[in-house]
C-alpha positions in Angstrom: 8.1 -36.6 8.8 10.3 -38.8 10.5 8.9 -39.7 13.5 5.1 -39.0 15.1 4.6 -36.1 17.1 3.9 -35.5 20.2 0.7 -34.6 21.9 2.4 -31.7 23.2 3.9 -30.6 19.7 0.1 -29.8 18.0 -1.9 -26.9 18.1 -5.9 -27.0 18.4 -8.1 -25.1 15.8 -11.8 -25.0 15.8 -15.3 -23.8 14.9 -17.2 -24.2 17.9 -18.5 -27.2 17.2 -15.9 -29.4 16.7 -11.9 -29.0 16.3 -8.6 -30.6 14.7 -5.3 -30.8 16.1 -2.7 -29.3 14.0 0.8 -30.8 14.2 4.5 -28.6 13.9 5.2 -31.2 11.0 2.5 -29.6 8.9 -0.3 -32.4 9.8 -3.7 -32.1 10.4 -3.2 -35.5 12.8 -6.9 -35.3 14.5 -10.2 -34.3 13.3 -13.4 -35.1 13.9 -17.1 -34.3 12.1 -19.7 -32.8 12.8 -19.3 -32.8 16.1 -16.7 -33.4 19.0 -18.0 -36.5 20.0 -18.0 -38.1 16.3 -16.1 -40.6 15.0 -12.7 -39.3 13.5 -11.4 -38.7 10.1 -7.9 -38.0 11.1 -6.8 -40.2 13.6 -2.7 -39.8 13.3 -2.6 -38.9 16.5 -3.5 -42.8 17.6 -2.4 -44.9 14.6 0.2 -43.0 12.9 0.3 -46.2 10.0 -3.5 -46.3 9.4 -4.9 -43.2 11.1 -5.3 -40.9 8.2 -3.8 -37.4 8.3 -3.3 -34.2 5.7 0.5 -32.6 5.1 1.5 -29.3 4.3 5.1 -29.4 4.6 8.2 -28.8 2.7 10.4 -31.6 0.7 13.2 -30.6 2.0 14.9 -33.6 3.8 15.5 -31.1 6.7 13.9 -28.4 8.2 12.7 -26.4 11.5 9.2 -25.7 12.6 7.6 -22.9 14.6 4.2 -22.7 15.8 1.9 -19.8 16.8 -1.5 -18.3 16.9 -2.2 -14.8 14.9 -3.1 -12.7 18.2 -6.6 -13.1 19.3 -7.3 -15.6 16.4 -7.8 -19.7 16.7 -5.7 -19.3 13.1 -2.3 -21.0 13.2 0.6 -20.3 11.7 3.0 -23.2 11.3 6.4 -21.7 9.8 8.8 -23.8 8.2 13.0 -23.1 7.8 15.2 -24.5 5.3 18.1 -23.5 3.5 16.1 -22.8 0.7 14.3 -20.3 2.6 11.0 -20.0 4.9 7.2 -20.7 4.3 4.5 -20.5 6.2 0.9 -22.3 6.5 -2.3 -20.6 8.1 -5.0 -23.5 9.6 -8.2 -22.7 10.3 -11.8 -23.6 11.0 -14.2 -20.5 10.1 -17.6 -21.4 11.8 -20.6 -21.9 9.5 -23.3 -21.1 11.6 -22.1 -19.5 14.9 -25.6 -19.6 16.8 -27.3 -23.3 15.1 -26.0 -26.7 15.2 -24.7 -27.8 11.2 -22.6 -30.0 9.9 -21.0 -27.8 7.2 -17.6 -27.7 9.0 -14.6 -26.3 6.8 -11.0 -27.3 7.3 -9.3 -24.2 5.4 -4.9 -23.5 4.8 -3.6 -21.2 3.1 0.2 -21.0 2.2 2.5 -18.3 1.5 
């Protein structure tokens, strides 16, 4: 990751409680628990030195980046290209409790 991205290059997932913002670099750059209005435990997206974030990204030195949503799903897929080949990364947030207040929030990826 070169430089920070944009506000515009991120992608929101949530559980209906709270949500994290999901960058095209492989970052989890924003998140915060339990709820919206708590304080954050990801905060890349406004200090990018001593925010915090989480990665899921190639080591290739170069590599492209596309970003979408499964259809009707808040799971995104973040698929990376380089000349070794592709990968992918699904973020999500499953809710714990769709009807009750918790603070059992899950931050789940899988990779393929």
């Amino acid at each position: 990751m070169n430089e920070h991205p944009l506000i515009e290059d991120h992608g929101l997932i949530g559980d209906l409680q709270t949500a994290a913002l999901v960058s095209t670099e492989g970052t989890v750059d924003w998140f915060c628990s339990p709820r919206f209005d708590s304080p954050s435990i990801f905060g890349a997206l406004l200090d990018s030195e001593n925010g915090g974030h989480w990665t899921i990204a190639p080591q290739a030195p170069t590599y492209a980046t596309k970003q979408l949503y499964y259809p009707d799903t808040c799971a995104l897929l973040t698929r990376f290209m380089t000349d070794q080949g592709v990968g992918s990364v699904v973020d999500f947030m499953p809710p714990a409790s769709p009807r009750h207040p918790t603070s059992n929030h899950r931050l789940g990826a899988a990779t393929a």
